[in-house]
C-alpha positions in Angstrom: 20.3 35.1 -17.9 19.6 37.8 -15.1 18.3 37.1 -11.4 14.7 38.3 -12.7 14.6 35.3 -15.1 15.7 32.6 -12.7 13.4 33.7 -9.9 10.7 33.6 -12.5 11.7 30.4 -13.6 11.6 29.1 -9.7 8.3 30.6 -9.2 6.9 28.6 -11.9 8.3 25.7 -10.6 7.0 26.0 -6.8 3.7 27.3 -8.1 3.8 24.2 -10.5 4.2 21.5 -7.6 1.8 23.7 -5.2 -1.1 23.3 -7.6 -0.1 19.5 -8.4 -0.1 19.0 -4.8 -3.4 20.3 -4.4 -5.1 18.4 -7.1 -3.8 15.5 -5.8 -5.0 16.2 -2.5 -8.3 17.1 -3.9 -8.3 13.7 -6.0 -7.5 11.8 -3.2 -9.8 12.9 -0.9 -12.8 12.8 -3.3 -12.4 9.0 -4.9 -12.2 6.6 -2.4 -9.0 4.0 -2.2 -10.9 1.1 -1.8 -12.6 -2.2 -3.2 -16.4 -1.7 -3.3 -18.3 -3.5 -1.4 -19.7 -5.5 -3.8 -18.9 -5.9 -7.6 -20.6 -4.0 -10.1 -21.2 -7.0 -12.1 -20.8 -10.9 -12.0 -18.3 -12.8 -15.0 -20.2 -16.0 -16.0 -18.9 -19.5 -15.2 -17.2 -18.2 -11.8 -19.5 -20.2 -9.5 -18.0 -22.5 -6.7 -17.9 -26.0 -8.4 -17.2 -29.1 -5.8 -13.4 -30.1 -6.0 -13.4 -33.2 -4.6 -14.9 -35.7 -8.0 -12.3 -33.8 -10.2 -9.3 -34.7 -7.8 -9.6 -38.0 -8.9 -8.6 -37.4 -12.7 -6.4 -34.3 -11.6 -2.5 -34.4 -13.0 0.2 -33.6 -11.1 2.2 -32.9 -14.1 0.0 -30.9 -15.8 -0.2 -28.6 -12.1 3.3 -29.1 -12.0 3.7 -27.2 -15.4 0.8 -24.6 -14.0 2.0 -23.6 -10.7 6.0 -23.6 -12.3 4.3 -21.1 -14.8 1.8 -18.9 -12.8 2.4 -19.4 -9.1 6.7 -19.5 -9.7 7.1 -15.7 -10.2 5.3 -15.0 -7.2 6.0 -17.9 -4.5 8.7 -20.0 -3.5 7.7 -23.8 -4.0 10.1 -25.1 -1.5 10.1 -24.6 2.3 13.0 -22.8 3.7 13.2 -20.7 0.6 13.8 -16.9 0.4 11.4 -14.3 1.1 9.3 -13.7 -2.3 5.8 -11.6 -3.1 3.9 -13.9 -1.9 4.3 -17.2 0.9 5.8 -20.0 0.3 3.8 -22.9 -1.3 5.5 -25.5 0.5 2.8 -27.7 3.0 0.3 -25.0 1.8 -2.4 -28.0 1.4 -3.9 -28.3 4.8 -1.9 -25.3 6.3 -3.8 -22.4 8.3 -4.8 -19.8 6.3 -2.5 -16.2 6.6 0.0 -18.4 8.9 3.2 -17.7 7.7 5.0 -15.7 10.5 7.4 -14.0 7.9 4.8 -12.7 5.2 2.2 -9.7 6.2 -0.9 -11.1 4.4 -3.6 -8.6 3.2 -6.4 -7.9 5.6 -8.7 -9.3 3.7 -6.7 -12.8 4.5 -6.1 -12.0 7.4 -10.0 -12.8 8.0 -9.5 -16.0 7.3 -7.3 -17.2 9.9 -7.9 -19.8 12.0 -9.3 -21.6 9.2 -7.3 -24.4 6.9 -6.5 -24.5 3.6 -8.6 -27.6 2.4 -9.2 -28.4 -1.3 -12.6 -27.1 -1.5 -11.4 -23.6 -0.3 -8.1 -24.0 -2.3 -10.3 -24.3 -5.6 -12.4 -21.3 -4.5 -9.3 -19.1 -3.6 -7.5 -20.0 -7.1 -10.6 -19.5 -8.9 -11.0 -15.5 -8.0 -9.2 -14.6 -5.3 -10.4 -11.4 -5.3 -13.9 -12.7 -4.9 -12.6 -15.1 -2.3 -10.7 -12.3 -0.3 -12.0 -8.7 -1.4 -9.2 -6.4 -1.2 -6.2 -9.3 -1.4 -3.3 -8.1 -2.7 -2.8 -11.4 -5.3 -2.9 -10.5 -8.9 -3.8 -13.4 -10.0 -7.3 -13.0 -11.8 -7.8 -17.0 -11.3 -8.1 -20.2 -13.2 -11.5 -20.4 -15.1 -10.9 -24.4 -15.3 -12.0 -26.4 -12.1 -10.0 -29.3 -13.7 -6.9 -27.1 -14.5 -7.2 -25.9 -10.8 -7.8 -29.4 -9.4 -4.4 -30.3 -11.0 -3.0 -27.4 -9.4 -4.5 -28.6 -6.3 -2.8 -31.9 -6.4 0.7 -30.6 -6.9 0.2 -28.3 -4.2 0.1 -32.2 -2.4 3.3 -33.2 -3.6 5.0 -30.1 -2.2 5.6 -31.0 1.4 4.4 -32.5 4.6 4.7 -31.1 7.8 8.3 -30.7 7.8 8.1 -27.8 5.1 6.0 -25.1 6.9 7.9 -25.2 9.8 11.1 -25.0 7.7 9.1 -22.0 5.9 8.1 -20.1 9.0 4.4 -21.2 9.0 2.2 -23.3 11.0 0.2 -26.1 10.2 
């Protein structure tokens, strides 16, 4: 190997990255980064459905199972806890929306504040969040079931009074 080959072979390479550079830079600047404004299309059975006559069968053990499965990888169920992806669950029933001191919530949340996390807008949140909160950073696609979600609802319950938001940095 001569100078002539490895100056050829760095060449290629800076030439390489230059042109990458630009194409992303191009890409970038040509498709927008963001959430449309409204969706292209609309998935059946996604319509807000009233909350409040399916708390009366919900199970706590069955949203127990759900929110140990779904909302655990995310969350922290008790107040106090560590710092995960998402808030704490703990007292989230009745809490202020985006009120957690130590989690950055998504703008889109953040539009929400001032407001309280009541069943009704609990059920619409875990049904799509995305449509509740265009441009949320939550993953989760939603429950289809309003029953499955109304169990999910009433575990939330059992998760703390006013003692566990405080503990978790959030205000009632």
């Amino acid at each position: 190997m001569d100078g002539r080959f490895l100056n050829r072979i760095a060449v290629s390479a800076v030439l390489s990255a230059a042109v990458l550079a630009t194409c992303v830079f191009a890409a970038r600047s040509t498709v927008p980064d963001t959430a449309p404004a409204r969706p292209a299309f609309s998935l059946p059975g996604l319509e807000p459905v009233p909350i409040v006559p399916l708390m009366a069968q919900a199970n706590v053990q069955r949203g127990g199972a759900t929110v140990r499965q779904v909302c655990a990888q995310c969350h922290a169920l008790a107040g106090g806890a560590a710092e995960n992806a998402g808030p704490p669950l703990a007292g989230v029933a009745g809490r202020g929306v985006a009120s957690c001191t130590g989690y950055t919530y998504s703008a889109a949340l953040r539009q929400h504040a001032g407001q309280h996390w009541t069943d009704q807008m609990l059920a619409d949140w875990l049904m799509a969040p995305a449509r509740f909160a265009p441009g949320t950073r939550m993953s989760l696609t939603g429950i289809p079931d309003p029953a499955q979600r109304a169990d999910v609802i009433a575990f939330l319950h059992t998760l703390g009074g006013q003692a566990a938001p405080a503990q978790a940095g959030c205000t009632p």
